[in-house]
BAVODREN-170582 format. One record per residue: residue in three letters; x, y, z of N, C-alpha, C in turn. Coordinates in pm, whole numbers, plus 50000, padded with zeros to 5 digits. Layout:
<rs>
ALAXYZXYZXYZ;...
</rs>
This chain:
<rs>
UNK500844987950000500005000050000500875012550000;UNK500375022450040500645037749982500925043950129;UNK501295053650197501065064750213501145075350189;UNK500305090250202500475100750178500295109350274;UNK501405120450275501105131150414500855146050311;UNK500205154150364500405166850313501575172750402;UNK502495176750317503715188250407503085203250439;UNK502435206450329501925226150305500985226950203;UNK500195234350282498895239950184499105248550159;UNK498795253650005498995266649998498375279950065;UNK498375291050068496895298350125496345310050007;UNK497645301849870497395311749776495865303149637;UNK496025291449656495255279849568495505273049649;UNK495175257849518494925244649621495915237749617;UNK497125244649534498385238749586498985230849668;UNK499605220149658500425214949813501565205749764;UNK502165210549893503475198749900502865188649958;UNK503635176349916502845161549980504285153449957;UNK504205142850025505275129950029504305119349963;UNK504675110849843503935097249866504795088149901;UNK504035076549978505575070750020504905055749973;UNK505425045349880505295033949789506435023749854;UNK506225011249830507325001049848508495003449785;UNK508465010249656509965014149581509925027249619;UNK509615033049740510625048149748509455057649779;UNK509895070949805509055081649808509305089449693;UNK507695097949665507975107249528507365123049642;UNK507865133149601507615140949652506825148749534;UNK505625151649604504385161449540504415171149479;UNK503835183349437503255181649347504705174249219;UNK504215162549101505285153549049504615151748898;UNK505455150848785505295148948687505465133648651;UNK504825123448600504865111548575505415107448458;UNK506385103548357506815101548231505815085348203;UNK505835087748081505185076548060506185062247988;UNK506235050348048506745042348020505985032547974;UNK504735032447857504325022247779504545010647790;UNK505365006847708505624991847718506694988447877;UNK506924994647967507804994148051509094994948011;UNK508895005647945510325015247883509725028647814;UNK510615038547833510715048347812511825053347709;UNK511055052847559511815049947489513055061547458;UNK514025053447398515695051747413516225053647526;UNK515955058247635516595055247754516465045347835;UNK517675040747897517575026747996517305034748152;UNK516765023348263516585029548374517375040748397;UNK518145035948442519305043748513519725059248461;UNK519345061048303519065071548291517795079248282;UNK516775071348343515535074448349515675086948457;UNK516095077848559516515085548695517185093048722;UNK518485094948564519355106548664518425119448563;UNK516995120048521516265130048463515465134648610;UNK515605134548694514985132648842513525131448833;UNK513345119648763512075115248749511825106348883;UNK510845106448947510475099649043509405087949038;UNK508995090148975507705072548921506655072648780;UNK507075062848709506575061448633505185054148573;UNK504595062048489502865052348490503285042948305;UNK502875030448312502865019248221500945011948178;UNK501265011448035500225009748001499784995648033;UNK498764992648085498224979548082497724969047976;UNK496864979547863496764970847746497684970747671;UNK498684976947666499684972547564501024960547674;UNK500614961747737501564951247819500684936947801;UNK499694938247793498914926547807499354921347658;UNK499494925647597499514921347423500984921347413;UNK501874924847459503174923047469503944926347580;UNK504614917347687505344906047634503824893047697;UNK502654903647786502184897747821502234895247995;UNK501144897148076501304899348229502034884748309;UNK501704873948270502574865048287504094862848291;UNK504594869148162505534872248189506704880948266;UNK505634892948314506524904148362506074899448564;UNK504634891448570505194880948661506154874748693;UNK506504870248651507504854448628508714866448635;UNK508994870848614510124881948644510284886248757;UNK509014889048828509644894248920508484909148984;UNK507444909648852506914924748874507684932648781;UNK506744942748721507064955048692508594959148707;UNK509054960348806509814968448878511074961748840;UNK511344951548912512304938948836512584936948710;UNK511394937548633511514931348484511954946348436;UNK511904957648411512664975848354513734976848471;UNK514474965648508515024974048645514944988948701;UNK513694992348732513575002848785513375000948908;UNK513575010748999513965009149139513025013049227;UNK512315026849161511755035549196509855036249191;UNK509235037049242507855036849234507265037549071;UNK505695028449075505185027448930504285028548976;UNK503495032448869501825032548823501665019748699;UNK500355018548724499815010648561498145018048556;UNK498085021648453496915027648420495795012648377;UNK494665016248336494025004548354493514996948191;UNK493955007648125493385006047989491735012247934;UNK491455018348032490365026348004490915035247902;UNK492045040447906492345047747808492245047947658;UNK492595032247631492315026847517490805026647437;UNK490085027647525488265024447556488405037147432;UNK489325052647489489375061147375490025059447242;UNK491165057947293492335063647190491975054847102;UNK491655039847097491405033047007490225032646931;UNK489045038247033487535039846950487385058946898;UNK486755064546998486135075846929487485084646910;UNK488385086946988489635091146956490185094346841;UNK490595073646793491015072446650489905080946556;UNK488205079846545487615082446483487055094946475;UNK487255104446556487365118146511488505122746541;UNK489525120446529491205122946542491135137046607;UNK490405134146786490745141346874491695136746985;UNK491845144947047492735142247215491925144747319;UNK492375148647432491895151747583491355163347566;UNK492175170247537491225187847534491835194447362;UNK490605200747352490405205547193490955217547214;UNK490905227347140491095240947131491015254447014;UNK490625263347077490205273746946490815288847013;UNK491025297146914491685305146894490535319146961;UNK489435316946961488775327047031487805328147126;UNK488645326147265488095327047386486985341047447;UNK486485332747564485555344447587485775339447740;UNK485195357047792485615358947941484145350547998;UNK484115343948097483155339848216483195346248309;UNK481945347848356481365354948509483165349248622;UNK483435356948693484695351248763486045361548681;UNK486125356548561487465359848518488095350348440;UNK487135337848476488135328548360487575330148262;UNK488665324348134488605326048004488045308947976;UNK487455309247866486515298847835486855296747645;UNK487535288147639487765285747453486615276647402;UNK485965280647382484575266647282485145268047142;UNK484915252047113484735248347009483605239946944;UNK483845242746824482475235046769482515225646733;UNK482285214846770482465195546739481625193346648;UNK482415193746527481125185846426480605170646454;UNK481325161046525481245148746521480715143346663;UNK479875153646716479445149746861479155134846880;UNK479625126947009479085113447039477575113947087;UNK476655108847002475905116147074475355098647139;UNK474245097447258473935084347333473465072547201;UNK474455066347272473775048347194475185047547113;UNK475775056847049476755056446932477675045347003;UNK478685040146888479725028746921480965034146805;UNK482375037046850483375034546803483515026946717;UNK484305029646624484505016546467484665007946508;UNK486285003846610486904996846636486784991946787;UNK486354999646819485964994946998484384989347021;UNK484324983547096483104979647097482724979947271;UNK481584988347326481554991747467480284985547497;UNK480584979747627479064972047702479314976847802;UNK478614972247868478154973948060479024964048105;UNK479634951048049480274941848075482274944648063;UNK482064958347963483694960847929483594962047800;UNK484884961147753484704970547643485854959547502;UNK485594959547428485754944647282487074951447226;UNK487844948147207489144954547083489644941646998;UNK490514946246858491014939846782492414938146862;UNK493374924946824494644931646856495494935946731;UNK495424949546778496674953246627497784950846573;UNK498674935746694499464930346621498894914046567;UNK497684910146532497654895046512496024894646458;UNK495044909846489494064911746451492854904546574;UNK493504894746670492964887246759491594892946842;UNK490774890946868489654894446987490054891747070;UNK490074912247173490444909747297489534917447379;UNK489074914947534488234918247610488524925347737;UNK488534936047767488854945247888487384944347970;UNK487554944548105486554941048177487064945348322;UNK486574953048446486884954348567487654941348600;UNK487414929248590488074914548616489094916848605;UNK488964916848430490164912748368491534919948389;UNK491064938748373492234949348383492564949148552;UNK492294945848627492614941948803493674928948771;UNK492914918448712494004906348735495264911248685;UNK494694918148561496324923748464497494932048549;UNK496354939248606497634953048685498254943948804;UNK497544936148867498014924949002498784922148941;UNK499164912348827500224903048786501394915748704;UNK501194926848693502054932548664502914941348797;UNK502164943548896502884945449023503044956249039;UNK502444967148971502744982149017502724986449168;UNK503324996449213502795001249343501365004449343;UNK501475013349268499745021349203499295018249116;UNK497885012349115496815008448985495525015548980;UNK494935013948859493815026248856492405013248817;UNK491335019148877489905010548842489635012448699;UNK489155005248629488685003948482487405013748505;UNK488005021548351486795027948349486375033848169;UNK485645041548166485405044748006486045060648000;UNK486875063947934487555075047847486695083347751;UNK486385091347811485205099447648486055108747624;UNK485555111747476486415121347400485205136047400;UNK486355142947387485265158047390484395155447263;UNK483315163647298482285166447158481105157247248;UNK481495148447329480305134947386479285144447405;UNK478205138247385476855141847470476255145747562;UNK475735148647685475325151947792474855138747820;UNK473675132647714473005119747755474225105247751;UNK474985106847640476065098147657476705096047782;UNK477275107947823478325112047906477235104948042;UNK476545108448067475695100448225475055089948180;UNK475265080348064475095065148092476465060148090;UNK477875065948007478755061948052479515064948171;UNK478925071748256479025076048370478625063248527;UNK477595064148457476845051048556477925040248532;UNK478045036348388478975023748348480275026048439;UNK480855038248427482205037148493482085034748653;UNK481335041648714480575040248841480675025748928;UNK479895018248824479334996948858480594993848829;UNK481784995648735482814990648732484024997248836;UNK483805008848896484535011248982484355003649135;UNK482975001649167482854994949251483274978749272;UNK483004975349157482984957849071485134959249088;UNK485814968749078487484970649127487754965649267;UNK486624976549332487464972949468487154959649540;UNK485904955749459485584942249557486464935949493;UNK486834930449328488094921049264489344924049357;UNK489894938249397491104933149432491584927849528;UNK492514919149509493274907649623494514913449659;UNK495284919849587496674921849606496654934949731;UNK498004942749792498304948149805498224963349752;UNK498274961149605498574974849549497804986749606;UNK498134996349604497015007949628496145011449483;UNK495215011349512493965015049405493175024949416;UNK493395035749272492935046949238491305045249166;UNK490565052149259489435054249166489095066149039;UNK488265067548974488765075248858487315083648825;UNK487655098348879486685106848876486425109448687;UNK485095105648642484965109048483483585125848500;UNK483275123948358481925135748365482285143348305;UNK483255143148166483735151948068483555164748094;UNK483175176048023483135184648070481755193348105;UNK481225183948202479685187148267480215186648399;UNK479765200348426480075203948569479195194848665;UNK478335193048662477565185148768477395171248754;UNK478025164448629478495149548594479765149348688;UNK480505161148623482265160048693481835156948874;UNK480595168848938480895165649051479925156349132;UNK479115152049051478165138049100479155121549126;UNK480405120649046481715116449022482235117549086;UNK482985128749141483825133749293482965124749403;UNK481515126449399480965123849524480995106249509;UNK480445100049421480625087749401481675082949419;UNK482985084949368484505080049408484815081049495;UNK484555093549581485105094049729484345091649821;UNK482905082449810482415077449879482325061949904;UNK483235053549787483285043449786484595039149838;UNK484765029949934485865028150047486535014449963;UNK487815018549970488805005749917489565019249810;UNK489855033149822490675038749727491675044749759;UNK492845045349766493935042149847494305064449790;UNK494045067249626493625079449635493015081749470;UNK493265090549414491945092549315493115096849147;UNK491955088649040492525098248904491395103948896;UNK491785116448801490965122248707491005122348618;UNK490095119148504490285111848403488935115748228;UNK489495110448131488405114448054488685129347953;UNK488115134647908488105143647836488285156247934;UNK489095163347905489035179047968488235185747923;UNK488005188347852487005197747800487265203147642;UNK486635212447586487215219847466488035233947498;UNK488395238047536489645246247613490475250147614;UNK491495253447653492695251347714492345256747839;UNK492135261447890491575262448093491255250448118;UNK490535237848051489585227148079490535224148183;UNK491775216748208491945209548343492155221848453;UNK492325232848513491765235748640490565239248661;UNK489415241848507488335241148543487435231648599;UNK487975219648542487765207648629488105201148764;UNK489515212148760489885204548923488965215049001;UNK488975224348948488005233249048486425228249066;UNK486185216649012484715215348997484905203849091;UNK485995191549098486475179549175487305180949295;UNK488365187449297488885185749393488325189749525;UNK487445199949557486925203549690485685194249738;UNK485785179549641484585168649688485545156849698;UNK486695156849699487725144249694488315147549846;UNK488765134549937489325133650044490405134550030;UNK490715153650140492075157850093493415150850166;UNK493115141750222494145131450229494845123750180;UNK494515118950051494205107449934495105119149864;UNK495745113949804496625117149653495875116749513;UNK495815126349432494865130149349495965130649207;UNK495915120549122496405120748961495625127248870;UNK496405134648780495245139748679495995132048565;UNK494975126448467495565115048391495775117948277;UNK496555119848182496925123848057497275139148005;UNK497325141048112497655160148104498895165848177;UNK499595171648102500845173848165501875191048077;UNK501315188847951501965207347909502655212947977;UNK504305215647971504405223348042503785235148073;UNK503405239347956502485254747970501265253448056;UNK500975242848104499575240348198499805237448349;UNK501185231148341501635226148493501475234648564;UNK501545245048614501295254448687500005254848759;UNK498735254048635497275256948673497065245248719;UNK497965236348673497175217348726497555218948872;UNK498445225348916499325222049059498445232849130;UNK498235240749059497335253249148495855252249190;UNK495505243449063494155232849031494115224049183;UNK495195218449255495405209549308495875189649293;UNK496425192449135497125180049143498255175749188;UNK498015162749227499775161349331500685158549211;UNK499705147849135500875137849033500065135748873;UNK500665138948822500185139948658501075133348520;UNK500685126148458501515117048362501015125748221;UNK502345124848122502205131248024503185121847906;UNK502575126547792504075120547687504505131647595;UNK503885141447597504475157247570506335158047556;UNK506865155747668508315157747664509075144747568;UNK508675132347592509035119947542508955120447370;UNK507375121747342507195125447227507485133747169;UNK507715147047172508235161547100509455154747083;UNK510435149247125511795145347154511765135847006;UNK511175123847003511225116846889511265118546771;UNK510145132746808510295142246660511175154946664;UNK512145151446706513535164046720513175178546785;UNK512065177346849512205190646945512295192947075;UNK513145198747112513185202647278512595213847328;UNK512485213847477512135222747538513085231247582;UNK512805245547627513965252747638513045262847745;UNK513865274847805513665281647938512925294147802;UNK513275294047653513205303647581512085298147438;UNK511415288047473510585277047391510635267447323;UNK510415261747185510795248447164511885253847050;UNK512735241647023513315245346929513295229046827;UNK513235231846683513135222046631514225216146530;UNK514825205946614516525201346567516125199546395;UNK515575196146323515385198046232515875202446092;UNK515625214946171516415226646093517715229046057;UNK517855223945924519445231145885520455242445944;UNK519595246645968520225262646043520895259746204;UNK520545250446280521215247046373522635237046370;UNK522635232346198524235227846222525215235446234;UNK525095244946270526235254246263526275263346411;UNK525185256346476525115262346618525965256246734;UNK526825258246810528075256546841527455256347014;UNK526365262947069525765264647186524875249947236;UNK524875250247369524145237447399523035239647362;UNK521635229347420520465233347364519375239847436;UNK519945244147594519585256047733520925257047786;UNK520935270047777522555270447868522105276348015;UNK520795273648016520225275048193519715264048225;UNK520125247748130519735236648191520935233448247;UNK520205224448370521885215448406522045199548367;UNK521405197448273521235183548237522715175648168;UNK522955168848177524285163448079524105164647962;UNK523425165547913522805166447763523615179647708;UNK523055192247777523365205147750524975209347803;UNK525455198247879526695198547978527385194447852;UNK527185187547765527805179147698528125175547553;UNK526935185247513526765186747349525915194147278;UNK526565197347146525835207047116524745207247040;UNK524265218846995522935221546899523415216446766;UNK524405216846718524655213946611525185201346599;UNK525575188546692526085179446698524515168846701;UNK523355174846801521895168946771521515175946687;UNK521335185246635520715185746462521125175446396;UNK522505171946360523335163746287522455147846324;UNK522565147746429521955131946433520075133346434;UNK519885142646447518175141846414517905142646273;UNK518885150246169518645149346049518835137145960;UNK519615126546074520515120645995519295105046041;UNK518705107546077517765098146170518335088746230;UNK519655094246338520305084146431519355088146537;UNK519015070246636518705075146746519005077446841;UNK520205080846850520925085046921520335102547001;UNK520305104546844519405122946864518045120246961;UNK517435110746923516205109946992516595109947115;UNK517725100547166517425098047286518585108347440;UNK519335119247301519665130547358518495139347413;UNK517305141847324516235151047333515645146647428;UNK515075129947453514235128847549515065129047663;UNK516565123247678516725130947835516465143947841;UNK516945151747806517075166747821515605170347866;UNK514415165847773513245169647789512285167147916;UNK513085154447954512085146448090513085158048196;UNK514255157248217514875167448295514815182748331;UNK514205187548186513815201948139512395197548267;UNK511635190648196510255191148274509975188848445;UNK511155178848448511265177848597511775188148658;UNK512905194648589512975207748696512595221148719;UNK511455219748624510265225848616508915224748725;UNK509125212948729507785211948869508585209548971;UNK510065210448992511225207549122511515228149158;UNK510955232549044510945251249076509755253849194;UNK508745245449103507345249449165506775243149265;UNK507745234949321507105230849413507935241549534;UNK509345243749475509815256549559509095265349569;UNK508155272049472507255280349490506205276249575;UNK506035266449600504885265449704505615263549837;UNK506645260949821507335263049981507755275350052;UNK507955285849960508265295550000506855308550005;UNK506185299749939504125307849937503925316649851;UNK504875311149738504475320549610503755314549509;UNK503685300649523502275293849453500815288449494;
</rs>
């Protein structure tokens, strides 16, 4: 199991310092999560996972299940053993997939949408709508996904095979994979959903959150998973349901943000003051650097992203001065690291023009310069701000 202490509340937001403390180690709060998919984080090996001062990583469940397979990373040893990583894990539950693979793939959206002309709300916040031509509206079904009350049907995309996600099934999976932290199965909606959609898949996630805590046997600590896209009184009928059901060690938030860019602290502001502020609170697939701030101010402790990982693959880094994209011809001739206000080895060590050279050249070597730099850039980014909340400037 888990514990969590709060160190400091803010008195400026809902900010806080927190300790979690896991069988592999403590992560200190508010924390950015890298995502390790297949239980790797691609081109880097552990050991340089860690010297990015990453503190715990979240791993996908359905793609582990389909390769190498939960049996096997059993028979290893767990999670932890099998990536020699040392340090605390998550496994998400595969609800995620419920999206990315159904309505996701089929209106080639993400978590939160966005448009270029915002409008002010009563308060002061700014509010971006967009217009969803492809609304989900109730009853609809994904091409490729197929959703019941029982769980939810997929192809496998390496063998074409029928495969079945189910509260059962994604519990036995995350048990035999051994994370510290596992999350309850639940359904992923994509923005544009319905009102009427959104509260029958609401109920669905609900019976399967409960149908979690009675399945689990193991140890692990288990996250329940606040949904209700972006309906304020779905989002907080959700808060009240999750944190009234006993067996949740602390909480995700999860599902569509909204159409936005405010959507995730408008949401934590709608959830977090109905969640038990004891419990450790994930916000699940959201991480921007440009957002970390409002998520932590929002009140998230711990948030997983592939923002830094991914930009990296495709030759861009993050910088104290914005992105820059190795790409470009024009940086072989740049002789400067790639932040000369990072302290990463990366920037200690080589230059802009030495990773242009290998990003153009499609060594991956470049890739896997960018993604340290980038997980490190990001970590000491929320290792600033959590200084800012110690000293009561966040």
């Amino acid at each position: 199991m888990i514990e969590f202490k709060v160190l400091k509340q803010s008195k400026k937001s809902r900010a806080r310092l927190g300790v979690l403390k896991t069988p592999h180690g403590e992560v200190h709060t508010p924390a950015l999560v890298p995502v390790a998919t297949l239980a790797a984080v691609k081109a880097l090996r552990s050991d340089e996972i860690a010297a990015t001062k990453t503190q715990l990583l979240i791993s996908n469940t359905y793609h582990l299940h389909l390769q190498p397979g939960e049996k096997v990373v059993k028979a290893a040893g767990g999670i932890n053993k099998f990536m020699n990583w040392p340090r605390p894990t998550m496994t998400d539950s595969g609800g995620f997939q419920v999206f990315s693979l159904g309505f996701g793939r089929d209106l080639g959206v993400g978590k939160v949408r966005k448009t270029a002309k915002p409008e002010i709300l009563p308060g002061g916040k700014t509010y971006y709508p967009t217009k969803i031509e492809h609304a989900v509206e109730h009853g609809a079904q994904p091409n490729a996904v197929t959703i019941t009350d029982e769980g939810a049907h997929f192809r496998s995309p390496l063998n074409g095979e029928e495969l079945f996600l189910s509260p059962k099934i994604s519990i036995g999976i995350q048990e035999k994979l051994g994370a510290d932290i596992i999350f309850a199965f639940d359904e992923c909606t994509p923005p544009g959903v319905s009102y009427d959609y959104m509260k029958t898949s609401l109920e669905r996630t609900h019976r399967w959150a409960k149908q979690c805590v009675a399945l689990k046997k193991s140890d692990q600590a288990l996250y329940g998973i606040v949904q209700g896209s972006y309906f304020e009184d779905l989002r907080k009928e959700s808060a009240r349901y999750i944190a009234a059901l006993e067996g949740f060690a602390g909480y995700g938030i999860g599902g569509d943000i909204g159409e936005f860019k405010i959507g995730p602290s408008m949401v934590l502001d709608w959830v977090i003051p109905l969640l038990d502020s004891r419990k450790p609170r994930h916000l699940l697939g959201i991480g921007d650097i440009d957002d970390m701030e409002q998520i932590i101010k929002g009140g998230a402790d711990t948030f997983d992203c592939t923002i830094p990982t991914h930009y990296a693959r495709r030759g861009v880094a993050f910088t104290a001065r914005g992105k820059i994209n190795f790409n470009k011809a024009t940086l072989l001739r740049d002789r400067a690291p790639i932040d000369r206000t990072c302290a990463c080895l990366v920037c200690a060590q080589y230059s802009r023009s030495y990773i242009a050279h290998l990003v153009r050249a499609n060594e991956i070597t470049g890739g896997a310069l960018l993604t340290f730099h980038n997980l490190y850039f990001f970590n000491a980014y929320v290792e600033k701000l959590r200084e800012k909340i110690k000293i009561g400037e966040l």
